[in-house]
DRENBA-995645 format. One record per residue (C-alpha): residue number from 1; residue in one letter; x, y, z. Coordinates in Angstrom, 3 decimals, decimal comma, always signed. Layout:
BEGIN
NUM; A; X; Y; Z;
...
END
This chain:
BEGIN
1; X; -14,069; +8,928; +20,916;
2; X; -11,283; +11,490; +19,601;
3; X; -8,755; +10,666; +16,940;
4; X; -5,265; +11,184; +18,180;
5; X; -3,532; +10,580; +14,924;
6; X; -3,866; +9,160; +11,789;
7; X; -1,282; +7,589; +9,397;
8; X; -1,773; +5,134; +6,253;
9; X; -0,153; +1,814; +6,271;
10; X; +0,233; -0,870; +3,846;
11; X; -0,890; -4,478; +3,748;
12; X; +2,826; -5,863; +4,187;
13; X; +2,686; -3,110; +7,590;
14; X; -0,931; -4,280; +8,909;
15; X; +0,078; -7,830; +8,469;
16; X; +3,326; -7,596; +10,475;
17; X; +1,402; -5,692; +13,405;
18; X; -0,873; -8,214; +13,559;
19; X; +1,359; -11,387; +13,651;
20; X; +3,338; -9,515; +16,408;
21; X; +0,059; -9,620; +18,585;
22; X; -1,136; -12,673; +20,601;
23; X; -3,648; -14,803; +18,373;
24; X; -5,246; -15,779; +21,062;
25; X; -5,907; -11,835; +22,142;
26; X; -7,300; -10,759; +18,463;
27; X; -10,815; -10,052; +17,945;
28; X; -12,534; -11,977; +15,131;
29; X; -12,604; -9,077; +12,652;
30; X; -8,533; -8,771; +13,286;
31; X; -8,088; -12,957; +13,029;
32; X; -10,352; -12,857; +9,514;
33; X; -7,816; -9,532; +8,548;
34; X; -4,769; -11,024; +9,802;
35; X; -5,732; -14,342; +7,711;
36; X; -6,176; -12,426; +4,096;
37; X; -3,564; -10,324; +4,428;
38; X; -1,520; -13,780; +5,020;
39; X; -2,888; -14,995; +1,798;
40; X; -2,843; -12,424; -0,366;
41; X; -0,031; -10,097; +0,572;
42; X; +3,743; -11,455; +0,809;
43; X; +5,643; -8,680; +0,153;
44; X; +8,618; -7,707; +3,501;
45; X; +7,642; -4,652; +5,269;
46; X; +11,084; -3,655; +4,479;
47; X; +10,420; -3,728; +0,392;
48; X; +7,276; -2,368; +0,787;
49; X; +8,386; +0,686; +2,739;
50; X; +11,185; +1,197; +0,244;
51; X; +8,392; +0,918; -2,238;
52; X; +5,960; +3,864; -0,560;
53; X; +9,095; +5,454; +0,079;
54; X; +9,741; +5,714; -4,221;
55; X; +6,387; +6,173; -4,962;
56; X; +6,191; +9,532; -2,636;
57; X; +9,830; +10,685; -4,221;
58; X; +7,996; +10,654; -8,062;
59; X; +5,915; +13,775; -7,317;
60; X; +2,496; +14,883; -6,024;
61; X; +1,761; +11,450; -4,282;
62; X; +0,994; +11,226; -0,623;
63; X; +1,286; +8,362; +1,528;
64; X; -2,545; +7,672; +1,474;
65; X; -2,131; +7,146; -2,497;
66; X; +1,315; +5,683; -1,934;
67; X; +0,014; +2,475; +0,246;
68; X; -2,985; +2,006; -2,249;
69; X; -0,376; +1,451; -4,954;
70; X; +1,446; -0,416; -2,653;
71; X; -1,293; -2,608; -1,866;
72; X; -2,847; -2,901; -5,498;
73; X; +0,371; -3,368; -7,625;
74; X; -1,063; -2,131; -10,955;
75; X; +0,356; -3,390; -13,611;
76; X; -0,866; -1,355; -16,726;
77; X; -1,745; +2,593; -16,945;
78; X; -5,323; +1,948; -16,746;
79; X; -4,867; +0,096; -13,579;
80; X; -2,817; +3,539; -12,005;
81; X; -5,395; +5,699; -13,691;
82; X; -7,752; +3,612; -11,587;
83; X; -6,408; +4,258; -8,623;
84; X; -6,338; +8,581; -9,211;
85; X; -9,982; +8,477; -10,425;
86; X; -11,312; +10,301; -7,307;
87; X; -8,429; +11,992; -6,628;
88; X; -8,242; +16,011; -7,497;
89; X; -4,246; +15,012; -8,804;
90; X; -3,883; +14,262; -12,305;
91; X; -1,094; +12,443; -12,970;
92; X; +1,375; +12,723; -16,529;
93; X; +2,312; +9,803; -18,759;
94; X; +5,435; +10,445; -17,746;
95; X; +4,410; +10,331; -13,563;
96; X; +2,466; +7,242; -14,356;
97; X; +5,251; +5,576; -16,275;
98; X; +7,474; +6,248; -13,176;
99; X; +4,753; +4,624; -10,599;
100; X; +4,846; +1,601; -13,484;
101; X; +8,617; +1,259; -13,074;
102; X; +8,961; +1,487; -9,439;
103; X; +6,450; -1,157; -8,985;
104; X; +7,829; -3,415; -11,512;
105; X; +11,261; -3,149; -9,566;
106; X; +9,495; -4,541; -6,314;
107; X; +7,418; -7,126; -7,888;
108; X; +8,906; -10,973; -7,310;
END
């Protein structure tokens, strides 16, 4: 099998592209997905591609690291340090404080 492309989504994305499918057509691994992402993500597609959107305006984040902060929400430095740990970027206070405020604007 070849891979033709690859993008990154978020959860608010995979959810929608699943509820747009047939149930009754989903394998089991896509009905268990489709059923978390129901319970733990609520966030529109439309806030949370505004959000990604943001998130890759602050600087040296791509959209792999942009839906992983979409997805996790952090809520303290630590958290967004987290989320960087592997990563060859290392972000500022100031970059970090940014990610921080954007999320917080999106948050219900």
């Amino acid at each position: 099998m070849r891979k033709l492309s690859e993008c990154y989504v978020d959860a608010a994305k995979a959810r929608s592209s699943l509820e747009k499918r047939d149930v009754d057509k989903l394998t089991y691994e896509q009905k268990i997905c489709l059923d978390f992402l129901k319970k733990h993500f609520r966030m529109p597609v439309e806030k949370s591609t505004e959000l990604m959107k943001e998130l890759q305006n602050i600087g040296r984040i791509d959209s792999r690291q942009a839906s992983m902060i979409a997805n996790l929400m952090p809520k303290t430095k630590e958290d967004v340090k987290l989320i960087f740990s592997k990563e060859r970027t290392i972000l500022s206070d100031e970059e970090i404080n940014k990610i921080l405020e954007t999320v917080n604007k999106y948050e219900k």
